[in-house]
C-alpha positions in Angstrom: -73.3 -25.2 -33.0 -74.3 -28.4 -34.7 -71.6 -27.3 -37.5 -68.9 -26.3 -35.0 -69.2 -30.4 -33.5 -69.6 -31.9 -36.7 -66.2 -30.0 -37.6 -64.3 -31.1 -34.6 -65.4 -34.4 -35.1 -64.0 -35.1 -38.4 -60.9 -33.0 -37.8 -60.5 -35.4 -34.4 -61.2 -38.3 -36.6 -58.5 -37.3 -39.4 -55.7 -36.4 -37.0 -56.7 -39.8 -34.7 -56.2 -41.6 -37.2 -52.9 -40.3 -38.9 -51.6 -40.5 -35.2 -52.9 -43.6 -35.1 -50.7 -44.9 -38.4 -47.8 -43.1 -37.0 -47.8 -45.7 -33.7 -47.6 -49.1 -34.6 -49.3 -51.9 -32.5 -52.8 -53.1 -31.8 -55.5 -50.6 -30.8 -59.1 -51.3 -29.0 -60.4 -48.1 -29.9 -63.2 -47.7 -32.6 -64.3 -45.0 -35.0 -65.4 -42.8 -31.4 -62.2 -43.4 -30.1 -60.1 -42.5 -33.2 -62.6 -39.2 -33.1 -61.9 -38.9 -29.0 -57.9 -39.0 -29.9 -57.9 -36.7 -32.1 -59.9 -34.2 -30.2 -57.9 -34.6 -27.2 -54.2 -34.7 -29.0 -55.3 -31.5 -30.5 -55.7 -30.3 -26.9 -52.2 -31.4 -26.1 -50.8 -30.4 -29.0 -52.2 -26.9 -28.1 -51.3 -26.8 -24.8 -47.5 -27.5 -25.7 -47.4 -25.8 -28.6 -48.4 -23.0 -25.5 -45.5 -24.1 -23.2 -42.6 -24.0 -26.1 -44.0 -20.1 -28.0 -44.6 -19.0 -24.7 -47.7 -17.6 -25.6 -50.3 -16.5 -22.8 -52.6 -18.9 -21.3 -55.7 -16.7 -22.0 -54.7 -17.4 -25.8 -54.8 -20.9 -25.1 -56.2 -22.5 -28.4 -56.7 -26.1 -30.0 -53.7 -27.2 -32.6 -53.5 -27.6 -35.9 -53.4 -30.4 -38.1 -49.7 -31.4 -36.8 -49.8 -30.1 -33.5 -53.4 -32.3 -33.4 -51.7 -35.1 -34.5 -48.2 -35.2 -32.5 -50.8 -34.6 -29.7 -52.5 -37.8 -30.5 -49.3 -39.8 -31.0 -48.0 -38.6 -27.6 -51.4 -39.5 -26.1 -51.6 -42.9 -27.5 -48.4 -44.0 -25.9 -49.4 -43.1 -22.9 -52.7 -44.8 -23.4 -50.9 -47.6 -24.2 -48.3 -47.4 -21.3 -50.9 -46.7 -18.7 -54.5 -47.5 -19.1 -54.0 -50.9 -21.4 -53.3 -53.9 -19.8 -51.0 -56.1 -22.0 -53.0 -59.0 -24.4 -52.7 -62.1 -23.3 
């Protein structure tokens, strides 16, 4: 158990990051954030890597490495279009 969040915590932290060098600009978020980025692009990543193979959804599964990663960048510009308002 322990293991299993330690693991998605450095793979969230690794892919959060790389999507974070991908997307240029000023970022607020931290070391949790990077993590939280990651973690949730993988989810994205997942789900559309779901949508384009056509797979079932009861085979729905987290992304790779890429897939967690072109999740995060996709998540960060939204971030950034929606949720931050612009520095004055």
């Amino acid at each position: 158990m322990i293991g299993n969040l330690i693991g998605w915590c450095v793979f969230g932290l690794i892919a959060g990051a790389i999507a974070r060098l991908f997307v240029s600009g000023p970022d607020r978020l931290g070391c949790l954030g990077t993590i939280a980025l990651g973690i949730v692009g993988s989810v994205v990543g997942g789900y559309l890597g779901m949508l384009i193979f056509r797979s079932e959804a009861d085979n729905f599964h987290p992304a790779g490495l890429l897939g967690s990663i072109i999740g995060g960048i996709i998540v960060l510009v939204l971030w950034r279009r929606f949720a931050v308002p612009p520095a004055v």
